[in-house]
C-alpha positions, 0 to 999 in steps of 0.5 A, a space after each residue: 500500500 505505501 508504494 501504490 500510494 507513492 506512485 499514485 501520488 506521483 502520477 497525480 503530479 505528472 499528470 499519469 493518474 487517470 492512466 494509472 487508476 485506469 490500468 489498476 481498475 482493469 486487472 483481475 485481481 488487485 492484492 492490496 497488502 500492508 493496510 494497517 502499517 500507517 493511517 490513510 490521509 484524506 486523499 489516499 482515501 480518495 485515490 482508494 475510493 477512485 479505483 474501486 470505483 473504476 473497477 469494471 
């Protein structure tokens, strides 16, 4: 989870971030692993809730 963070933060700043949540949404399975090693901030909150959301 910090490195999906990381990148999704990233990619926000780059501009990569729809592509990303995107690909991410398109995968059959998404193992996301280490949920409680820090609490969430609001916008890592929302980038989760933004992939859930995509996921077809």
């Amino acid at each position: 989870m910090p490195r999906l963070f990381e990148d999704l933060a990233l990619a926000r700043l780059d501009g990569r971030f729809p592509r990303l949540v995107d690909k991410l949404a398109r995968v059959q399975l998404l193992i996301l692993d280490d949920w409680g090693t820090h609490a969430l901030t609001d916008q890592q909150r929302r980038d989760l809730l933004e992939i859930f959301v995509s996921v077809r």
